[in-house]
C-alpha positions as CSV (number, residue, x, y, z in Angstrom):
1,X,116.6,115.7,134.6
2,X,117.2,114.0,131.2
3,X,120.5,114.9,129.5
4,X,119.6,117.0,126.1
5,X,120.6,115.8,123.0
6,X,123.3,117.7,120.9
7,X,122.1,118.9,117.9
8,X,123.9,115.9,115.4
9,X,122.3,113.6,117.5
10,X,118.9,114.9,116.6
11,X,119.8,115.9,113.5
12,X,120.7,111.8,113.0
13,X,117.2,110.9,114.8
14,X,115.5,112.8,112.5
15,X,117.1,111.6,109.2
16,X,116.0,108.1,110.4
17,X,112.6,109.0,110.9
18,X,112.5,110.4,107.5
19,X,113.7,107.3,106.3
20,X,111.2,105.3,108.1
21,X,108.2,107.4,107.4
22,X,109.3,106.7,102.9
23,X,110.0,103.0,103.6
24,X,106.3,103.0,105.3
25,X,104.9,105.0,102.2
26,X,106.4,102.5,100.0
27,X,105.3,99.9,101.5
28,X,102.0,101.3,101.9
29,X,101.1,101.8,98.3
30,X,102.8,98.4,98.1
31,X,99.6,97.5,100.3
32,X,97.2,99.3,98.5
33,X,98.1,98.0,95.1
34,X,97.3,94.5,96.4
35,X,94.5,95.2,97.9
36,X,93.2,96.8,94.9
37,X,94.6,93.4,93.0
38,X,92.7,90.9,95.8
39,X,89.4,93.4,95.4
40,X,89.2,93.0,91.9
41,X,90.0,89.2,92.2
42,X,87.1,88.7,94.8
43,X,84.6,90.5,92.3
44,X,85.6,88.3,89.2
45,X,85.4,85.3,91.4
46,X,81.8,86.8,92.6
47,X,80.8,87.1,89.2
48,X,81.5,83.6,88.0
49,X,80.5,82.1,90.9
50,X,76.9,84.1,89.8
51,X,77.0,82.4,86.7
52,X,77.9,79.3,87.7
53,X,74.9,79.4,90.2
54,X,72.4,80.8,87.9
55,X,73.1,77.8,85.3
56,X,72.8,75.5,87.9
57,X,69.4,76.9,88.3
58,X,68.7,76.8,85.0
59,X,69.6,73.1,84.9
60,X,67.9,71.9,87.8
61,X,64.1,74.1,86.4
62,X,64.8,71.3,83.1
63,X,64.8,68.3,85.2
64,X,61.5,66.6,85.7
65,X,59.4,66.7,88.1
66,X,60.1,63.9,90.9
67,X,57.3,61.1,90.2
68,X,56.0,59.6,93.3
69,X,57.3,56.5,94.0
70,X,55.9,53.4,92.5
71,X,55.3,49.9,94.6
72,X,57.8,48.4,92.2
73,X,60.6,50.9,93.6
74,X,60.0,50.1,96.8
């Protein structure tokens, strides 16, 4: 049978835990604040990236039309 612990022993445990369980909060919203950082980063890059497509589009409809090729091209 397991020895019990005095009481300033697990007094000392739990004031640990304590500690543990704020460092993990911290670090936590820590977390949270750079994934909240990274999201809105992803959706500005989404965004241009949008643009940037849709002008390409835009660009490629003014080209002209491909002629067919000519027996002097070949």
């Amino acid at each position: 049978m397991a020895t019990p612990f005095p009481t300033d022993q697990i007094a000392d445990r739990v004031e640990r835990l304590l500690l543990r369980h704020a460092e993990l909060q911290r670090t936590n919203a820590l977390l949270a604040d750079q994934v909240t950082a990274l999201t809105q980063e992803r959706d500005s890059l989404k965004s241009r990236l949008s643009a940037a497509r849709a002008r390409v589009d835009a660009l490629l409809e003014r080209l002209p039309a491909a002629a067919p090729p000519t027996k002097e091209a070949e």
